[in-house]
N, C-alpha and C positions, 0 to 999 in steps of 0.2 A: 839632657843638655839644658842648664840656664843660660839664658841669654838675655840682655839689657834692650827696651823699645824707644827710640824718640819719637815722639809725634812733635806738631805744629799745633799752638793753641794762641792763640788771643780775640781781644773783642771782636764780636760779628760772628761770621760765618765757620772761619776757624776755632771758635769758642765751640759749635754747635758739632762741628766735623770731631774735635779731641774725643768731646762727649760720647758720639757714634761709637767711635774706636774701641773706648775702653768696656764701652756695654757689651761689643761684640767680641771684646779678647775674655772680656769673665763669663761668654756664655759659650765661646768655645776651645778655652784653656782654664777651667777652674783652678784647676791648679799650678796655675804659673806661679814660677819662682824668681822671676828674672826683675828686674827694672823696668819703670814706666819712666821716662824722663817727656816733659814738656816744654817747647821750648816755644821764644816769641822772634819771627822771619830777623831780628835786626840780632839777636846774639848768636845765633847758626852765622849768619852774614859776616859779625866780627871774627867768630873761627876759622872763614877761607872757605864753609863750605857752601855749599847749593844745589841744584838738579843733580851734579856729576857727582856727587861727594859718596857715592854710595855708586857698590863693584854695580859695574852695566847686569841690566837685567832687572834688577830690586825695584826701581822705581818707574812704574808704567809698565814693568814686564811680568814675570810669571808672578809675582807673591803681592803685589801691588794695584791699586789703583788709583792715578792724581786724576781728577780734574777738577775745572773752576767755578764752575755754576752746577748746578743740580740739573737742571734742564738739558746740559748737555750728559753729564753720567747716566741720565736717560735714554737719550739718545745715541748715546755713543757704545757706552761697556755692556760687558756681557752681561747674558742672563743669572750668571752667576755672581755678579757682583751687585745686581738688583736685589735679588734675592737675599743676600747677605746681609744686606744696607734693613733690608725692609722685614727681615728676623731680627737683626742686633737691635733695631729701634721699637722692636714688638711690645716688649712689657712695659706694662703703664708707669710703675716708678720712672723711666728714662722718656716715655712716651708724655708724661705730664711738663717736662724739663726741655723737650726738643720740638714740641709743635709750638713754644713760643716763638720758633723763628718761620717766618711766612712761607718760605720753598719749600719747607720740611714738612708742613702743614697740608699745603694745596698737591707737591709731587708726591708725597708718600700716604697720607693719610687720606686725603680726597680723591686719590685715584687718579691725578692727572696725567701722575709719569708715565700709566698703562698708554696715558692718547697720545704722549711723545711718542713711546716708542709704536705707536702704529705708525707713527709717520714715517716712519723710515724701515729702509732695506736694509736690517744687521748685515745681508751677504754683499750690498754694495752701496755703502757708504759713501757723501760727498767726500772727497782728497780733503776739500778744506774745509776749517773749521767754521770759517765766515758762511759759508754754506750753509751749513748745521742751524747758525746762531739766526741768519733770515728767516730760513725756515720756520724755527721757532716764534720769530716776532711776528709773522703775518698769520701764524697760526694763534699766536694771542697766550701764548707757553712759557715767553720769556723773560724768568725773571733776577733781579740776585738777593 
């Protein structure tokens, strides 16, 4: 089955996140056949769509993972979504191209995100986000 991908790409963070993506869909779909579209938050926006625009489940659920800072995809997603992040960025071609950006550097390469996630209970997580994100700042973790 071919199928078509859009990601979210522009300057900053989202620049850095496309990149992740595409390392991790050619190291575990070589042989895709489908479409990579990238797109920038304001022409998704002109088409009507956003969070909802995708059938419930896709986005934050089973095949998915959004979040907004690094710090908290530490702290918050599973071991499997760690793990993913921190294989798709492993070879140095992508590895030379994604530690210019500082989160990506200090949470994946210098081992920080291992001391995020000691901070926390995977099995009981604060409800709120703001929780998470204090945590993080008096822990000295938080950054974007």
């Amino acid at each position: 089955m071919t199928f078509n991908i859009l990601i979210i790409g522009q300057s900053g963070r989202l620049q850095y996140e496309a990149i992740m993506f595409l390392a991790s869909l050619r190291q575990s779909a070589p042989d895709y056949k489908g479409q990579v579209f990238v797109a920038v938050p304001l022409v998704i926006h002109s088409f009507g769509g956003g969070r909802d625009a995708l059938e419930a489940g896709h986005l934050d659920g089973a095949i998915s993972c959004h979040y907004r800072l690094l710090p908290s995809l530490y702290a918050r997603e599973s071991d499997l979504a760690i793990t993913t992040l921190e294989t798709a960025i492993a070879p140095n071609k992508i590895k030379k191209v994604v530690k210019a950006y500082e989160p990506i550097r200090r949470m994946v390469y210098q081992k920080r995100g291992a001391k995020v996630r000691a901070l926390f209970d995977q099995n009981n997580l604060p409800r709120k986000e703001q929780q998470i994100r204090n945590t993080l700042k008096r822990a000295g973790f938080w950054m974007r």
